[in-house]
N, C-alpha and C positions, 0 to 999 in steps of 0.2 A: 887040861884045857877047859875053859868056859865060854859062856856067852855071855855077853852083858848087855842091857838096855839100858839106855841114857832118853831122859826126856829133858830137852834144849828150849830153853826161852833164849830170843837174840834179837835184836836190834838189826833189820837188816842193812840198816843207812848206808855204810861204808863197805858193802859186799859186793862181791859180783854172785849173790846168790849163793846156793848151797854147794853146787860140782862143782868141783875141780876145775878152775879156768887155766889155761896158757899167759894168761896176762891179767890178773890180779886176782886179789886173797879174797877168798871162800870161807863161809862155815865149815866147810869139810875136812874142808886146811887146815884151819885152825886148829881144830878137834882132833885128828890124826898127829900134828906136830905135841901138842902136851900131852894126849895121851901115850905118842911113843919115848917121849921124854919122861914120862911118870911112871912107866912100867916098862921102863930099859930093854922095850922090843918093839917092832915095826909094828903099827897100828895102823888097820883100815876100816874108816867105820862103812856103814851101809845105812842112808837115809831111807825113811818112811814116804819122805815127799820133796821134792827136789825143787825150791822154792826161788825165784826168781830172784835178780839183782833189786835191793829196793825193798824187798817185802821182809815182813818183820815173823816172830814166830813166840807165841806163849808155850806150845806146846807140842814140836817135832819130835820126831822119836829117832831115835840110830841105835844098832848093836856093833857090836866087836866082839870079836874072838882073842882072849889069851891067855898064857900058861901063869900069868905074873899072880904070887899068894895076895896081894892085897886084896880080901875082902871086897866084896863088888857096891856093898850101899856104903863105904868109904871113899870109892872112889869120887864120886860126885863131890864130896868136901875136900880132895885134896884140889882137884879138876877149876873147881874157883877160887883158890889162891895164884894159879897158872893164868887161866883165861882172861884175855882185854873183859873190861868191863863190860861190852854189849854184848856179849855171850856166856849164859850161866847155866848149869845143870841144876836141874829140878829136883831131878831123882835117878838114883842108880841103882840095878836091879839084875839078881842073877835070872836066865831065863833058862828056857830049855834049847837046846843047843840045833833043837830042830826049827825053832820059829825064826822067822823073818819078817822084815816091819813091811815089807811093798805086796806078800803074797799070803797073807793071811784078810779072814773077812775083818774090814774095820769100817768104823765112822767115824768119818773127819766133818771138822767145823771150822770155817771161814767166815771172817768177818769183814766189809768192807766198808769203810768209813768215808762220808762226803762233807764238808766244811760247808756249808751253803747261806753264803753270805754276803753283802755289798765289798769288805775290806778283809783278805787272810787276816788268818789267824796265826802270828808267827809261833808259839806255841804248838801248835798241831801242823805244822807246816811239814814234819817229816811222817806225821802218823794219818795222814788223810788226805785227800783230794779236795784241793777248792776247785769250788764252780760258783760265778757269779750272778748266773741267769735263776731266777725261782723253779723250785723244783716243788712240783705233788707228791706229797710219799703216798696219799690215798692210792692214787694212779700207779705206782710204782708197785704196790701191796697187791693191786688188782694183776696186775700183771705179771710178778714175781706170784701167782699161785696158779698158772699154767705148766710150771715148771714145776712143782710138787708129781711125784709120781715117776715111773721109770721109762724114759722117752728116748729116742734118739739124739744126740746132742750137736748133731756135725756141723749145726748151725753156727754155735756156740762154742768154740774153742779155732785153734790154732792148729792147722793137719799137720803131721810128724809121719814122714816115712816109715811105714811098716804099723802103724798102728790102726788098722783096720776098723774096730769096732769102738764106736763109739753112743755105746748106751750106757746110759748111767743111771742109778737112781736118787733121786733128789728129797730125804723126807718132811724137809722143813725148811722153806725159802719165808723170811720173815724182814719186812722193811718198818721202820720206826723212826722218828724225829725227837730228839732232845733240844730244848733250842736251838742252835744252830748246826745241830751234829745229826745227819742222819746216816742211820745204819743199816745196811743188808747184812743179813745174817743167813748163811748157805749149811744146811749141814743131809753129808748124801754118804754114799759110801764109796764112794770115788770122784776125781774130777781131774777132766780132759787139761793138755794142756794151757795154757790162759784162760780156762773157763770160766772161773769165779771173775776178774776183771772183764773180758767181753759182759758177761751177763751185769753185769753192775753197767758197764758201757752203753749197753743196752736198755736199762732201767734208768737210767740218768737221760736219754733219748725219751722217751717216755715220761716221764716224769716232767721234761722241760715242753713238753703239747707237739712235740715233733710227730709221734705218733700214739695213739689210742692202746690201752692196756689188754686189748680185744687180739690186738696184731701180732702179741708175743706167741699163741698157738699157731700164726701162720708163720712166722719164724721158726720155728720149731719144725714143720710140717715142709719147710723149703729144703732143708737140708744143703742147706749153702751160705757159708761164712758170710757171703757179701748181701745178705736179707739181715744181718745183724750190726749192732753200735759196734762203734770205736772197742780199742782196748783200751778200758782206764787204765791210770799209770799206777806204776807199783806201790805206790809208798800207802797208799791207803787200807791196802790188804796185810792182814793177818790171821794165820793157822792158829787159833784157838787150840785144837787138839785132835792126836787120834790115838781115839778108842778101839781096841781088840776084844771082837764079840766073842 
């Protein structure tokens, strides 16, 4: 018996997200069906981040357990002649049989992308958020650097029963403008559910003169969802990567 690590680039357009849904097809699914198809035993993988319906992925990570001899950096090139097009494996990799992608220290990186323009862009219309209204990214930079450092975050995420603590640390909250494309870019070593979208929710708030870049510390310091922006919508978020320190 082995371990294997898979890192997953996908497209999350046509998903219901990474777990396993009752009523439609999953990353997870998918992954599980070719893999127990290609190595003629039950497969179940274990995600690194359980990524929403909508949201896209450069760089997730999952392992599996099996007894099957094919070579484990083979498997990733049999794995993409199998898989729909919007989901590909990077890299296949044997590990050690005691790591795990959810409970080892790592750095993840999110990226959130805003369209900010009079007319979408149908082009990026599945990989970013249009917003109509002008947005600051000065103001948005000013205020995405309150969140550098390791804070409580209860403000800023989605409550989920049982999950208690919600501190996280944030080591590089970074906002930038390309013509009409501006980007957040989050990278911490964990992040609460919805977090990356609230906080981008939050900065697009901000950004558009709704409130002062000054107020993101009192957000932070409320510890209450309802002192924070909208959830932006999925399509514009992407897991770049996670890294095991």
């Amino acid at each position: 018996m082995k371990r294997v690590k898979l890192t997953v680039a996908y497209d999350g357009t046509n998903y219901c997200g990474w777990q396993i849904q009752p009523n439609g097809n999953t990353i997870e699914a998918e992954l599980n069906h070719h893999l127990s198809e290609l190595l003629r035993e039950p497969i179940h993988v274990i995600g690194a981040s359980r990524t929403d319906a909508g949201v896209h992925a450069l760089g997730n990570v999952a392992v599996f357990d099996t007894s099957a001899r094919m070579p484990a950096d083979k498997i990733s090139f049999a794995m993409n002649t199998r898989l729909p097009a919007d989901i590909r494996i990077q890299k296949s990799e044997e590990v050690a049989s005691t790591f795990h992608p959810r409970y080892c220290d790592t750095r993840k990186t999110y990226i959130y992308r805003i369209c900010n323009r009079v007319f979408p862009d149908p082009l990026w219309r599945l990989y970013s958020l249009f917003y109509y209204w002008p947005l600051d990214e000065k103001k948005m930079q000013e205020a995405a650097d309150y969140l550098v450092g390791t804070h409580d975050f209860t403000s800023l995420c989605t409550h989920r029963p049982g999950e208690e603590n919600c501190v996280r640390t944030i080591q590089e909250a970074k906002v930038w403008r390309e013509g009409d494309m501006i980007t957040i870019r989050l990278v911490g070593n964990g992040f609460l559910y919805n977090m990356v979208r609230i906080i981008a929710g939050t900065l697009i708030r901000i950004g558009s003169g709704a409130q002062e870049p000054a107020q993101m510390a009192d957000i932070l310091a409320a510890k209450d969802r309802q002192a924070a922006g909208d959830t932006a919508r999925p399509e514009g978020l992407t897991l770049v990567s996670v890294e095991y320190l």
